[in-house]
C-alpha positions as CSV (number, residue, x, y, z in Angstrom):
1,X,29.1,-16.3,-26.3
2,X,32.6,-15.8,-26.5
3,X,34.4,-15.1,-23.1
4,X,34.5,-11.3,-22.4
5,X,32.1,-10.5,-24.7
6,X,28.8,-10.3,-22.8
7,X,27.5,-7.2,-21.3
8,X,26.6,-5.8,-17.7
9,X,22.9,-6.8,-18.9
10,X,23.7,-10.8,-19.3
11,X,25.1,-10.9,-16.2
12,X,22.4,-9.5,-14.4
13,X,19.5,-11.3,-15.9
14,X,21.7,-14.6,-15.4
15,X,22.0,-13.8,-12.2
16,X,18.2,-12.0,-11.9
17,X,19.2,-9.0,-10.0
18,X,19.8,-5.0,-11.1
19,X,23.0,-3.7,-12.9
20,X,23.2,-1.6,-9.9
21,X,23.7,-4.6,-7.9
22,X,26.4,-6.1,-10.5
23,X,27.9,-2.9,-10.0
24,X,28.4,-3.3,-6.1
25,X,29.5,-6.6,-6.2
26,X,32.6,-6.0,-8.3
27,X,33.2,-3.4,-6.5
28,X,33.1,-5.2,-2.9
29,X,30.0,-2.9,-1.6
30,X,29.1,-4.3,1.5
31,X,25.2,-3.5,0.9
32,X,24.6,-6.5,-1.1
33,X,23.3,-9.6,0.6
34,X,25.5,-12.8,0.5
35,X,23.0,-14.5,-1.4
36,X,22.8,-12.0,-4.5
37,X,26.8,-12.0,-4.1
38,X,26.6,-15.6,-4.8
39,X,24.1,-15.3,-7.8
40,X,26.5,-12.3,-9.3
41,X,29.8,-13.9,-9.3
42,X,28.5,-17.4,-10.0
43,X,27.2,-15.7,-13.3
44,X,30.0,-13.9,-14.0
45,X,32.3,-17.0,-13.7
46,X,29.7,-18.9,-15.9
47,X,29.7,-16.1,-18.6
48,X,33.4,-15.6,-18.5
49,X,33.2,-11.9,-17.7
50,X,35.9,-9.4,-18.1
51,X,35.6,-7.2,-15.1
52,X,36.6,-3.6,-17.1
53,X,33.6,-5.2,-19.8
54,X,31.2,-5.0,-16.9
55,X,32.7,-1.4,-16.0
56,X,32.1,0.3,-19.1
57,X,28.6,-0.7,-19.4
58,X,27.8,0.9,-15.7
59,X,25.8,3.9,-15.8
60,X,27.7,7.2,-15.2
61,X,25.1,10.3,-16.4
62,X,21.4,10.9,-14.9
63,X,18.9,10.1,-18.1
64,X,16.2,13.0,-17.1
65,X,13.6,9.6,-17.4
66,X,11.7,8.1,-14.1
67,X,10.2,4.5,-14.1
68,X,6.4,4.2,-12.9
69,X,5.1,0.1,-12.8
70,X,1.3,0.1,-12.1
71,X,-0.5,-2.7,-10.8
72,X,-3.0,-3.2,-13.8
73,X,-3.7,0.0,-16.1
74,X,-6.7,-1.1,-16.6
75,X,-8.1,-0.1,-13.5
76,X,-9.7,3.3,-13.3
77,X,-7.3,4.5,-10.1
78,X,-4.2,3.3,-11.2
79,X,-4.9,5.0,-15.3
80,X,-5.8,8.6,-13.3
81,X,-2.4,8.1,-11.0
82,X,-0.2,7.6,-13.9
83,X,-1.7,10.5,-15.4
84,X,-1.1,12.3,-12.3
85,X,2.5,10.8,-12.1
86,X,3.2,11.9,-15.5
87,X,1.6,15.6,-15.5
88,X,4.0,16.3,-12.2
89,X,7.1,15.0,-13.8
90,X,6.8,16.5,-16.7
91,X,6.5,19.9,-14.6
92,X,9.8,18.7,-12.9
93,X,11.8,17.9,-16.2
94,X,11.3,14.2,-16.5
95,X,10.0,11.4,-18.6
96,X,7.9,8.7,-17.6
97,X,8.5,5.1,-18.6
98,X,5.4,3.2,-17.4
99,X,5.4,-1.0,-17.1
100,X,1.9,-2.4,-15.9
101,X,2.4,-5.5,-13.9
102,X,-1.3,-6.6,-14.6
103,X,-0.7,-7.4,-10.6
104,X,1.9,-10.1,-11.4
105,X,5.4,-10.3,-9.7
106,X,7.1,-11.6,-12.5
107,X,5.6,-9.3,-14.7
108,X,6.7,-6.3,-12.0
109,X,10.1,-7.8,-12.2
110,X,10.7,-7.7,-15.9
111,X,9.3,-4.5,-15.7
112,X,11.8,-3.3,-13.3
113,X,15.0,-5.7,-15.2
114,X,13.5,-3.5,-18.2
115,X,13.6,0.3,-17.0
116,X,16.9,-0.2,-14.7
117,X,18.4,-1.6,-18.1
118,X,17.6,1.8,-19.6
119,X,19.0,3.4,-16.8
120,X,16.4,5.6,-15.2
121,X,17.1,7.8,-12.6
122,X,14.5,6.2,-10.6
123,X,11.6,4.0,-9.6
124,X,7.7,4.5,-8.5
125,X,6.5,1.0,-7.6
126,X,3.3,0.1,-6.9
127,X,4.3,-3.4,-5.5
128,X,2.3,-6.2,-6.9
129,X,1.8,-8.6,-3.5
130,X,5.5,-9.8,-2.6
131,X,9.1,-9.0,-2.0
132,X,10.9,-10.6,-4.7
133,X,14.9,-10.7,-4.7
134,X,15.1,-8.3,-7.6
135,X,13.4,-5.4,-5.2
136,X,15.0,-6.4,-2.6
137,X,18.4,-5.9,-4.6
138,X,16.8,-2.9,-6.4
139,X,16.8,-1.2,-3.1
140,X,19.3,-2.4,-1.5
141,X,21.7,-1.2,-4.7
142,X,20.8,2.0,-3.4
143,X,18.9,2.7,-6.7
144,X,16.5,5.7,-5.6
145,X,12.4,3.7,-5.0
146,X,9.6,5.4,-3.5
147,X,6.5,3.0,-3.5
148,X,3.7,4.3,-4.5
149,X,-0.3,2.8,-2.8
150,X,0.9,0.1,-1.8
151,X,3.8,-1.1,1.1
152,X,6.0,-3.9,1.3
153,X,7.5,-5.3,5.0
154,X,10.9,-5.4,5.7
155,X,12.3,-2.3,2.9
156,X,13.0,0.8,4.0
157,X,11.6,2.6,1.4
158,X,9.4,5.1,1.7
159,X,5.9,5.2,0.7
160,X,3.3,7.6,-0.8
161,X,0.1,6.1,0.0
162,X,-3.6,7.3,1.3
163,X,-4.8,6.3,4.2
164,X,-8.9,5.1,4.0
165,X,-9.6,4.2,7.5
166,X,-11.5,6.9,8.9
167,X,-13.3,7.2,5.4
168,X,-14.7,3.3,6.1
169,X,-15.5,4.2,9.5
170,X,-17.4,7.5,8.2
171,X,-19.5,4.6,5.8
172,X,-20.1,2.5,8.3
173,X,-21.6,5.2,10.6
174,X,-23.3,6.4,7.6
175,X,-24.7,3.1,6.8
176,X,-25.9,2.2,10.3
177,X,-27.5,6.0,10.9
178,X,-29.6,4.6,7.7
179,X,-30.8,1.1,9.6
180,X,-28.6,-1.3,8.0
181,X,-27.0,-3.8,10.4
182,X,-26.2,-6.7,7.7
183,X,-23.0,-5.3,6.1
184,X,-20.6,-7.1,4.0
185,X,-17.0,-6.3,2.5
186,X,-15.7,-7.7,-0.5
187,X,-12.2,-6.9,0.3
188,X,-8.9,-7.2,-2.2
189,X,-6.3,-10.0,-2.0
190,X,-4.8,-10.0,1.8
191,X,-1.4,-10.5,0.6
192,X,-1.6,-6.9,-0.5
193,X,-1.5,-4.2,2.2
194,X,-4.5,-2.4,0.4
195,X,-6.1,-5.6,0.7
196,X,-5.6,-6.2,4.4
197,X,-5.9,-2.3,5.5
198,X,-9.5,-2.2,3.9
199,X,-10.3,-5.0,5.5
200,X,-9.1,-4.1,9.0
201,X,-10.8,-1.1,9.2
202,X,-14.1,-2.1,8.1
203,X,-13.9,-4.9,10.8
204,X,-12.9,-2.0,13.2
205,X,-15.6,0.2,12.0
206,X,-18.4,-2.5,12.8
207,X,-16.9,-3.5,15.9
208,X,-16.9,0.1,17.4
209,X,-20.4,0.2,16.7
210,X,-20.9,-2.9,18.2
211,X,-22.4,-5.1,15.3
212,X,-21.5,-8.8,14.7
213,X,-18.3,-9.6,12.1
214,X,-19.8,-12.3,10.8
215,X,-17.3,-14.4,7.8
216,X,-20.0,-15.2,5.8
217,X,-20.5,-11.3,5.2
218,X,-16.2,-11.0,4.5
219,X,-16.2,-11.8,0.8
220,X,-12.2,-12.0,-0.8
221,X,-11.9,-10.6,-4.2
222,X,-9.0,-9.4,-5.8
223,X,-9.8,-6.1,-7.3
224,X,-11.2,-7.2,-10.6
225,X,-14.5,-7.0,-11.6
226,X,-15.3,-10.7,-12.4
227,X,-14.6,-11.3,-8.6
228,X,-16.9,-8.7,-7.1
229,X,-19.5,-10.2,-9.2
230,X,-18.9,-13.9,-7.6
231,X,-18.9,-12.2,-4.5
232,X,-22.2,-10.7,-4.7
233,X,-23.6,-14.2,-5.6
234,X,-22.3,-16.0,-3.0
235,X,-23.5,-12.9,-0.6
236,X,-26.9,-12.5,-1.8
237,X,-27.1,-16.3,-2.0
238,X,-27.3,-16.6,2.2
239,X,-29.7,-17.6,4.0
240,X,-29.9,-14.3,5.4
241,X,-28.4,-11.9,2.8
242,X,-26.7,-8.5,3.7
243,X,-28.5,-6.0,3.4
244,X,-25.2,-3.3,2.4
245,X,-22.0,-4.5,0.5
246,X,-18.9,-2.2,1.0
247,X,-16.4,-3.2,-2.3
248,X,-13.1,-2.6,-2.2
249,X,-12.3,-1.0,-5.4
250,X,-14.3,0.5,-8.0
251,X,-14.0,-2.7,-10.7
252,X,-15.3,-4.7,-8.1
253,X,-17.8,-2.5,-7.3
254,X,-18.8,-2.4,-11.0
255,X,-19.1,-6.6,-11.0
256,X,-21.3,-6.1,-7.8
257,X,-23.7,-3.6,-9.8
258,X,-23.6,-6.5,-12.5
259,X,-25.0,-9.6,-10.4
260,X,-27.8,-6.9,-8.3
261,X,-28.7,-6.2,-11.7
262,X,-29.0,-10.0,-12.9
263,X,-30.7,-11.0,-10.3
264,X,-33.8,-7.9,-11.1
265,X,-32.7,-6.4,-7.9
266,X,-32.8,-2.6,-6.6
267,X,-30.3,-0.2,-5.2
268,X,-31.2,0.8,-2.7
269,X,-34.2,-0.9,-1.6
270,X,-33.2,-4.9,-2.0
271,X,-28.9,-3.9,-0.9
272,X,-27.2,-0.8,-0.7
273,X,-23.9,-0.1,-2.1
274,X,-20.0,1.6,-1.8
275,X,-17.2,1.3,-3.3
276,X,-13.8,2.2,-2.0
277,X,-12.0,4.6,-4.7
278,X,-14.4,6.7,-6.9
279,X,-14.6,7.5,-10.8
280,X,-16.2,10.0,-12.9
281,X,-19.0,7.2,-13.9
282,X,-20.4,7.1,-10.5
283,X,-22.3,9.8,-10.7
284,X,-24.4,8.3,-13.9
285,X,-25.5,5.6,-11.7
286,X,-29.3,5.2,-11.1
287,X,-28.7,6.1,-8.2
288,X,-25.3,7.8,-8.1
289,X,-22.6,5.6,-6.3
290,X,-21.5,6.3,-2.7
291,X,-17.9,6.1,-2.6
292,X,-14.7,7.1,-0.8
293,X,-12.1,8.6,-2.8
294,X,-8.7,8.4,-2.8
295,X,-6.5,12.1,-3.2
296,X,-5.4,10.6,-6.7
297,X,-3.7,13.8,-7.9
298,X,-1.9,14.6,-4.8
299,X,-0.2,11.0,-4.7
300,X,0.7,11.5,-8.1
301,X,2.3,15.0,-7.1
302,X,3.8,13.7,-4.1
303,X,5.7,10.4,-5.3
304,X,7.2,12.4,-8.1
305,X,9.0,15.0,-5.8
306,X,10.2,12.2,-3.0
307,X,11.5,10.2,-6.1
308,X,13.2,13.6,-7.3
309,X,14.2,13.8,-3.9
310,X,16.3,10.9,-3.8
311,X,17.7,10.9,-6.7
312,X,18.9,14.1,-5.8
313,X,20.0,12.2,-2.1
314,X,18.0,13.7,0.0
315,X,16.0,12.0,3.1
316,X,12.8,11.1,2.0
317,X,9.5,10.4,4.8
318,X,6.6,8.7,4.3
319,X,3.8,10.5,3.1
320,X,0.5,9.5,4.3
321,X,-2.7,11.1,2.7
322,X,-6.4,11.1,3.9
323,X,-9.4,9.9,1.7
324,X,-12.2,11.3,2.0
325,X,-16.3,9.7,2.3
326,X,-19.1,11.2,-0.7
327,X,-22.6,10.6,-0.1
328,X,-25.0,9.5,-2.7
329,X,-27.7,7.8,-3.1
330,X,-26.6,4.1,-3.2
331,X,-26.9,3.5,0.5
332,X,-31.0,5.0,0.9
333,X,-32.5,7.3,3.1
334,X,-33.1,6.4,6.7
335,X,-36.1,3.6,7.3
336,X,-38.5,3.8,10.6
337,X,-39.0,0.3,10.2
338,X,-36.8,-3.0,10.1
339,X,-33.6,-3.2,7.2
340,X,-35.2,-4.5,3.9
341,X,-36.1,-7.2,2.6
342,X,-35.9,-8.5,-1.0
343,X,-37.9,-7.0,-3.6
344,X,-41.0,-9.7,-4.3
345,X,-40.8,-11.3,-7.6
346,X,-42.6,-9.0,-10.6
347,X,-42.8,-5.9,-8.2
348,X,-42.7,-2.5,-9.5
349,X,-39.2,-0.7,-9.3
350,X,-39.3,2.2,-6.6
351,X,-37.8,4.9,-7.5
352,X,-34.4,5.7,-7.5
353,X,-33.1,7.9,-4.1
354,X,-30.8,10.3,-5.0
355,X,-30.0,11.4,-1.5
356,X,-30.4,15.6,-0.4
357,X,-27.4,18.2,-0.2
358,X,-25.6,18.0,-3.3
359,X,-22.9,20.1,-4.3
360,X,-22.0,21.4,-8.1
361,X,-20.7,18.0,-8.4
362,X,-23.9,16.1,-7.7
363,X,-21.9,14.7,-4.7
364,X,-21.7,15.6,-0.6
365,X,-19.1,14.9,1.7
366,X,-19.5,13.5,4.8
């Protein structure tokens, strides 16, 4: 590449931070760490830059687009948030560009390289597990982020999130009102803050109550279906099985419902089961899924007008939503005996329990 000749772009993927934190450097900002100082002018010595080439290649005009990166589109929550995202900007006169990160760092990254190379006007990130140096630099560029679900320690950005822990705690009453003391949690990947908040709470929820944690019951999975289902084998493969499973997101959920149904197993007599985050489908269950449900549409709503809020360079707080529990019939109907045992080999399927009170959804909230 002939000195002078590259653009704002090769420098910052030599250097693997944002234009916007190109754009600091050569300008002295004193925002940008020494280290991503180092990495820009070591590339722009290296690429024989021309400091007015770099200039004209900055952004100067607002694009009317957003940037949303997911952490894996095919999960049911994160397709109905972008929806949600999308529906709300549109109402506020954006576009959405939307990277899915198939919960990969690197992939987030290139996402982000990608939609700050096309200039948005902003960023929704729903961090994939780490702080990588191109979000630190993002946000330290003073590029306008909100994250979105998830947080990340040591940014002050601020975050549109639900918070589930009374929701678990509501289950775990629920669950114990209806005899069960064996309860597991097939929790997502603790080096997400979804991971380790489920988690958490659930251990607080049995605790209060006064039951045993016991780590043989504390399955990791790590939100995909295929793990929920090695969960559930390892679980129901103890000595003394649980006799209730809690997953922590819907896909795991729906690999749980896959080994129970392997093994010729019932729901609810032989395990009950929840799921944290709730889809349509639930309902269709034999019986209907208990669940606790994130407010899905409202995030959406909400990160859209705190991006739109900094963009526009106004202060931005964190907004912190509730989820809520919905009783069906996965988890039984209360026992005046012991908690149950496994279903004997060739013995007739009960009967489904549906559970009492439903509203026009099929569904009650506890």
């Amino acid at each position: 590449m002939a000195p002078g000749k590259a653009s704002v772009k090769d420098v910052a993927r030599l250097a693997g931070v944002s234009v916007a934190t190109v754009s600091r450097v050569l300008n002295d900002s004193a925002t940008v760490s020494a280290e991503s100082r180092a990495r820009v002018l070591a590339a722009v010595e290296r690429l024989g830059y021309r400091r007015n080439a770099v200039a004209r290649s900055l952004r100067t005009d607002a694009t009317g687009t957003i940037g949303l990166v997911i952490g894996d589109i095919l999960n049911p929550f994160f397709t109905e948030l972008a929806r949600a995202v999308e529906d709300e900007a549109r109402t506020a006169g954006y576009a959405v560009v939307i990277g899915n990160a198939d919960e990969r760092p690197d992939r987030q990254d290139d996402y982000v390289r990608t939609l700050l190379e096309r200039r948005v006007d902003g960023l929704l990130l729903c961090p994939t597990a780490e702080v990588t140096p191109l979000v630190r630099d993002t946000v330290e560029s003073g590029t306008p982020v909100v994250f979105l679900d998830r947080t990340l320690p040591g940014l002050d950005v601020p975050t549109v999130r639900a918070d589930g822990a009374d929701a678990i705690d509501e289950l775990v009453a629920h669950l114990v009102a209806l005899g069960r003391r064996r309860l597991a949690f097939v929790s997502g990947p603790a080096i997400l803050s979804t991971g380790r908040e489920r988690t958490d709470a659930f251990a607080c929820a049995l605790a209060r109550r006064g039951l045993e944690v016991r780590p043989e019951y504390l399955e990791a999975g790590d939100f995909q279906a295929a793990s929920g289902r090695a969960a559930l084998a390892r679980l129901l493969d103890l000595p003394e099985p649980p006799d209730a499973v809690v997953a922590g997101d819907n896909l795991m959920a729906l690999g749980a419902l896959d080994e129970i149904h392997a093994r010729g197993l019932s729901i609810p007599a032989d395990v009950a089961l929840a799921s944290y985050d709730d889809v349509p489908w639930f309902l269709h269950l034999d019986p209907p899924l208990t669940a606790i449900a994130q407010p899905v549409q409202e995030l959406g709503r909400r990160a859209v007008r705190a991006l739109a809020d900094r963009v526009a360079g106004r202060e931005v707080e964190a907004v912190t939503l509730r989820a809520r529990l919905i009783v069906r019939g996965s988890c039984g109907e209360p026992r005046a005996e012991g908690p149950p045992g496994r279903r004997r080999p060739g013995a007739r399927r009960p009967d489904a329990v549906h559970g009492d009170g439903t509203n026009d959804e099929g569904s009650v909230t506890a």
